[in-house]
C-alpha positions in Angstrom: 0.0 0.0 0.0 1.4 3.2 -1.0 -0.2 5.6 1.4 1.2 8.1 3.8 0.8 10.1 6.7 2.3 13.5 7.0 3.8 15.0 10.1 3.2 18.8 10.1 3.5 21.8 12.2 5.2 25.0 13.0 9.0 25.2 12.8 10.7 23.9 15.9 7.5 21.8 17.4 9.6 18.5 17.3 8.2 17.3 14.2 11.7 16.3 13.2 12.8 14.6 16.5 9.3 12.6 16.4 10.1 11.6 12.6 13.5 10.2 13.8 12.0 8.1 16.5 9.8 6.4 14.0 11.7 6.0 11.3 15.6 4.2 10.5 16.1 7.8 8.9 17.9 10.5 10.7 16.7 13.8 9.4 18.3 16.8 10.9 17.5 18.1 14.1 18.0 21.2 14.9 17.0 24.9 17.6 16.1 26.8 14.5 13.4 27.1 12.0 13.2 25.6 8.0 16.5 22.8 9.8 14.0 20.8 7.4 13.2 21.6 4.0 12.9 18.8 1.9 10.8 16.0 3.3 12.2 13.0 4.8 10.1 9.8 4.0 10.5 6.8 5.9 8.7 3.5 6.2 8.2 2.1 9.7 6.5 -1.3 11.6 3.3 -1.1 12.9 3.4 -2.8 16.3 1.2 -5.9 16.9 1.3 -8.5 19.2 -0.3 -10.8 17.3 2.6 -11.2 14.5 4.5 -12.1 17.6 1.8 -14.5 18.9 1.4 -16.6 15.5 5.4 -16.6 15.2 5.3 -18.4 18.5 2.7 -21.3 17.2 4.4 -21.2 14.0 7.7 -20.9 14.2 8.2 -19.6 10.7 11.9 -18.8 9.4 11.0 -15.3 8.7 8.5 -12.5 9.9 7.5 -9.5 8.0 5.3 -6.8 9.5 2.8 -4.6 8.2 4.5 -0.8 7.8 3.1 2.9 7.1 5.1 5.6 5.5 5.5 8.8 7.3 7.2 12.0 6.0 8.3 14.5 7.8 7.6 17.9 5.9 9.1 21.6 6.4 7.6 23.9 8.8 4.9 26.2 8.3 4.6 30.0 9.1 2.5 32.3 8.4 1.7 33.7 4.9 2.5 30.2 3.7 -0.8 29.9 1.6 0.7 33.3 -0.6 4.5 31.5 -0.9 5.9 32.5 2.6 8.8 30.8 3.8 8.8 27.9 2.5 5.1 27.6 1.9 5.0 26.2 -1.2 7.1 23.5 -0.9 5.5 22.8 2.4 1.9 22.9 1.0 2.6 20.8 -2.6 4.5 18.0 -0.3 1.1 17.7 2.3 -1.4 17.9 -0.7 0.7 14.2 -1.7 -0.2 12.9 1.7 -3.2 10.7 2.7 -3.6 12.1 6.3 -2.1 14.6 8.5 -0.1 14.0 12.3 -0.1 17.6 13.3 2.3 18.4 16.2 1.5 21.0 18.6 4.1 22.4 20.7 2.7 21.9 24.3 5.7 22.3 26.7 7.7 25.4 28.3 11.5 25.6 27.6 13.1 28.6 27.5 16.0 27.1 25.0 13.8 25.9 22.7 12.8 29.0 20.7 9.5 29.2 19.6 8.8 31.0 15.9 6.2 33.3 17.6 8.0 34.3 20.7 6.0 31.9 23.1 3.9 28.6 23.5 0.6 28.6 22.3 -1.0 25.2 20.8 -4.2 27.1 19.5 -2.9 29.6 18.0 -0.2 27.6 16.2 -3.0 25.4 15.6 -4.9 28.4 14.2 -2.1 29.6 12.0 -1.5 26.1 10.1 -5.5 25.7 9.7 -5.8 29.2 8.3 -2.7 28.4 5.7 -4.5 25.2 4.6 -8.0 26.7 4.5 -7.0 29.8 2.3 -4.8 27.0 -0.2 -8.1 25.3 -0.4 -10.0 28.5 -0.9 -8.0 29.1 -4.2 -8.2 25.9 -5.4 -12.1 25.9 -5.0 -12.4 28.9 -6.5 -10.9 27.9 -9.3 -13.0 25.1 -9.9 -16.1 27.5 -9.4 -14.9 29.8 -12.5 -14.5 27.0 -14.6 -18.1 25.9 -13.7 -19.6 28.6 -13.9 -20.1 29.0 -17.7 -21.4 25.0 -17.8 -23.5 25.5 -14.5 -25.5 29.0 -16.6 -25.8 26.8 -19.9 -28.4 24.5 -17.8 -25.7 21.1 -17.4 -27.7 19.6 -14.7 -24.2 17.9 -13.4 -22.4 21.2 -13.7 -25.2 23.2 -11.7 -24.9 20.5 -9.0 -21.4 20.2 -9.0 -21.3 24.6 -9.1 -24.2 24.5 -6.1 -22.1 22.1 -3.2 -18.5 24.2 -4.4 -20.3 27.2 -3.9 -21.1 26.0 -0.1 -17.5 24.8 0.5 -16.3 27.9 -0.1 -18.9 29.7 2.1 -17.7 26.4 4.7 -13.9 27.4 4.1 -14.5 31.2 4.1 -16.1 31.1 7.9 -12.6 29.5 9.2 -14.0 25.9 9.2 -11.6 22.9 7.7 -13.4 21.0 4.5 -13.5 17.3 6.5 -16.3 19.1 8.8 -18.4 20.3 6.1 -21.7 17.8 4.6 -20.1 15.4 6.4 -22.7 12.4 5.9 -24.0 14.5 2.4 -23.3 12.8 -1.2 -22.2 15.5 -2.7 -18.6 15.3 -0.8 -18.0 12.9 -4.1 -17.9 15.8 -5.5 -14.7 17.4 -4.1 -12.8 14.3 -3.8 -10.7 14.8 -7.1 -9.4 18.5 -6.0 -7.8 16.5 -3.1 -8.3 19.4 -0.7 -5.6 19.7 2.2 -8.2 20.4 5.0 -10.4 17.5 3.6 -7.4 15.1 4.8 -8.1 12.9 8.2 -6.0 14.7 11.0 -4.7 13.3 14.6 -3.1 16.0 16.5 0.0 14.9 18.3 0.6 17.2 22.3 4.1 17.1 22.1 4.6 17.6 26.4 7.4 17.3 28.8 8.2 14.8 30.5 6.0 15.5 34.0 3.0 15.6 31.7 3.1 12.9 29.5 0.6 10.4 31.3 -2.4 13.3 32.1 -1.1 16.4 30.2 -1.5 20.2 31.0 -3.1 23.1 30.4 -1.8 23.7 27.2 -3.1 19.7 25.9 -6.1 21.1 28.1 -6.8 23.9 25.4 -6.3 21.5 22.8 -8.2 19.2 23.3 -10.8 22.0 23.8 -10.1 23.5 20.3 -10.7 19.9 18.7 -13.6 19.1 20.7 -16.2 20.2 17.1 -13.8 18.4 14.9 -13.3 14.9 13.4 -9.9 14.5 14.6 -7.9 12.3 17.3 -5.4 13.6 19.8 -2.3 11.8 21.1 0.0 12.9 23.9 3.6 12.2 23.3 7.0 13.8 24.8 9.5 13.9 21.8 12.0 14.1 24.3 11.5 10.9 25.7 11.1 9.1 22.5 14.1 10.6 21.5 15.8 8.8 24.8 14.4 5.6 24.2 15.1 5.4 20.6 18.6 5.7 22.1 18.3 3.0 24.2 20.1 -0.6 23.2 18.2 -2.9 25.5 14.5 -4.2 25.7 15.5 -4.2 29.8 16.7 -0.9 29.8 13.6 1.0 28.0 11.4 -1.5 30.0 13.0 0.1 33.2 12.5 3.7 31.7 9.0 3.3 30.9 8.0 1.9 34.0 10.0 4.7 36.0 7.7 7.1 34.1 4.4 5.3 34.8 4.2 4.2 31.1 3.4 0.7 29.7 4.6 1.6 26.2 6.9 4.5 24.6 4.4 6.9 22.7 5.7 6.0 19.0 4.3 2.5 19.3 0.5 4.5 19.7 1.9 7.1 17.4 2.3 4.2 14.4 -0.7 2.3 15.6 -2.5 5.6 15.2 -1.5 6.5 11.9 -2.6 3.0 10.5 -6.1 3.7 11.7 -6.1 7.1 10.7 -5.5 5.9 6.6 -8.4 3.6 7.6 -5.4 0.5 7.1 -6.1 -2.9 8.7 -3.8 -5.9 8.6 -4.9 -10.0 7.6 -2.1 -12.4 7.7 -0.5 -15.5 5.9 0.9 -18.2 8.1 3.3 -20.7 7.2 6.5 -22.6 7.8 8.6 -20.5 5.4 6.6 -16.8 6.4 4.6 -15.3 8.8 3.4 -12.0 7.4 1.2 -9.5 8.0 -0.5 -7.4 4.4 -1.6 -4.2 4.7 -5.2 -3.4 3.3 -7.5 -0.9 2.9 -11.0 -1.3 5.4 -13.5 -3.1 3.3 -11.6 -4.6 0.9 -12.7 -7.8 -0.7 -11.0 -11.2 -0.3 -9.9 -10.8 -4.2 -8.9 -7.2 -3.7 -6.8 -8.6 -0.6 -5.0 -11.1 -2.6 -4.3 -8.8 -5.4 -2.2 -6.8 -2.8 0.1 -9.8 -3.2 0.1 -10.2 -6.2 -2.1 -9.2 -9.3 -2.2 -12.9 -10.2 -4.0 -13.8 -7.1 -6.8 -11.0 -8.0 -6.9 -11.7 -11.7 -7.3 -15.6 -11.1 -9.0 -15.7 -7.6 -10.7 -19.1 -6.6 -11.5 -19.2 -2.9 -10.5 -18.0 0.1 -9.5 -20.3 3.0 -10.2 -18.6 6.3 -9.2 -18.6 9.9 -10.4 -16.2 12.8 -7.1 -15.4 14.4 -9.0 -16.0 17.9 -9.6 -19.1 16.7 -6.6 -19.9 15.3 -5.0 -19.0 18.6 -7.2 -20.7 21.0 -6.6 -24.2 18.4 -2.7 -23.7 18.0 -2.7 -24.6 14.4 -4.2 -24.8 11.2 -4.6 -28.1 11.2 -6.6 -28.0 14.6 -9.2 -25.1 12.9 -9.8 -27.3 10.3 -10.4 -29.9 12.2 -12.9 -28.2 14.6 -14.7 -26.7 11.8 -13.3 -23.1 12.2 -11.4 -22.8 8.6 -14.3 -20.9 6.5 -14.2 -20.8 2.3 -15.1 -17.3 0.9 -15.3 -15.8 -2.5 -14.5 -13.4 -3.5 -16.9 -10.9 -2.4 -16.0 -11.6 1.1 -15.4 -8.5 2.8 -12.0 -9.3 4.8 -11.7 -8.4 8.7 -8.9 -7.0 10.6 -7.3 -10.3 11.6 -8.1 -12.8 9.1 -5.3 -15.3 8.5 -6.1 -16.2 5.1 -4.7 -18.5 1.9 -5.5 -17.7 -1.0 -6.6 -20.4 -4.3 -6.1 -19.3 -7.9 -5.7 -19.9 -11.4 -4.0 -17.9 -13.8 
């Protein structure tokens, strides 16, 4: 699967230190705005305990997890939307992603300068919003004037199309992101091909210190307040401490770290987990001897659309399905045992697969 999160913000927020912790890359870090200005992409596993659970009743000679690419894109500032800084750049590379990790700075350090002179998550908030809404204004309106002739002519499609434009922009103009507007309305088909920046999924990321990373503080406080109208998640995270467990050579060592800090897991492991559901991603597997992998698919994909993610073949000459609940498969120990008790299940291809599924595929090609 070739989609992508994008991790956005403000120069200086952490977005770079965050993108490190995820990712084998090391993009610069840096106490100064624009230290990044071409994006860093990097592709990173998506915790999941139950690769390491069918390993264990396997024993396969290799396991492959499921991954999610994130890229870590140049700050934002103000006037970005009208080519400040480096808002163009900034705003071509997001309009390529599929969803948006926003980091807010939400922690008080007086040697980490902030690009507007002190910390304020709303306002920063505020500012990247505004630069996204007004690069969606222009692109709406451009649309509009090339409907406009088509809509006057009588084109029943153009009128339509002219009609639900004409209330995004009203949506856009009143400070309000395009994923809140029509939300449950058809005519959001409508936009989908101008692939508009504020209609992308966000999850905004409280990057906090270290004392407030388990209940956060007032600043996450006014966050989660500024959110609370919007279809959007909100994730607490301290880049510094990723940062020191990333460091870290030993499972013992970042075990003992975590638990001094009252945590069960470090915050990238949610972070990744949270990106995958925020692309609307699942995972089925394929359990053998030779491989125990987890594939990446899209929520409601078909059993032939699922093999075709291995390989076109699969789709093109799909037969069945072979089936197995992973609870089941668990509970039983082995494929064997689920067919056995009943529990293996043949689909075609219509079947619409579930997070889980440890599936085999028959086909002829």
């Amino acid at each position: 699967m070739s989609l992508k999160c994008g991790i956005v913000g403000l120069p200086n927020v952490g977005k770079s230190t965050l993108f490190n912790c995820l990712s084998n890359a090391k993009a610069q870090s840096a106490n100064y705005p624009f230290c990044t200005i071409e994006p860093n992409v990097g592709v990173t596993n998506v915790p999941d305990d139950r690769l390491a659970t069918l390993e264990s009743l396997v024993k396969p000679e290799k396991v492959v997890p499921a991954t999610v690419e994130i890229v870590d894109i140049a700050g934002l500032v103000k006037g970005a939307s009208k080519g400040e800084g480096l808002g163009n750049q900034f705003l071509a590379n997001i309009k390529e992603t599929d969803a948006i990790l926003h980091v807010l700075r939400c922690f008080e350090d007086g040697n980490v300068v902030h690009v507007d002179g002190n910390v304020n998550p709303v306002r920063d908030k505020e500012v990247i919003d505004l630069e996204l809404q007004l690069k969606d204004l222009e692109a709406v309106e451009k649309r509009l004037e090339k409907l406009k002739r088509a809509a006057g002519t009588g084109d029943k499609d153009a009128k339509k199309a002219f009609e639900a434009l004409t209330s995004v922009k009203a949506h856009l103009e009143a400070g309000n992101s395009v994923r809140s507007w029509n939300k449950d309305s058809d005519d959001r088909e409508i936009i989908e091909d101008l692939f508009l920046i504020t209609n992308k999924p966000v999850l905004y990321i409280c990057n906090v210190d270290e004392a407030s990373v388990v209940d956060g503080n007032e600043h996450t406080k006014a966050v989660a307040e500024a959110i609370k109208d919007e279809d959007a998640g909100m994730l607490l995270i301290s880049a510094a401490i990723e940062a020191d467990i990333a460091g870290m050579d030993s499972y013992e060592d970042r075990k003992m770290f975590l638990d001094e800090l009252g945590l069960i897991e470090a915050g990238v492991n949610k972070l990744i987990r949270a990106a995958y559901k925020l692309l609307k991603l699942e995972t089925y597997f394929t359990a053998g001897k030779k491989e125990v992998r987890a594939w990446t698919i899209n929520q409601g994909f078909t059993a032939s659309q699922a093999a075709g993610v291995i390989h076109t073949d699969f789709e093109k000459g799909f037969i069945r399905a072979e089936v197995i609940k992973y609870d089941d498969y668990v509970s039983l120990g082995s494929e064997n045992a689920c067919k056995e008790a009943g529990k293996m299940h043949i689909e075609g291809k219509e079947y619409i697969v579930q997070d889980g599924d440890i599936m085999h595929f028959r086909f002829n090609v």
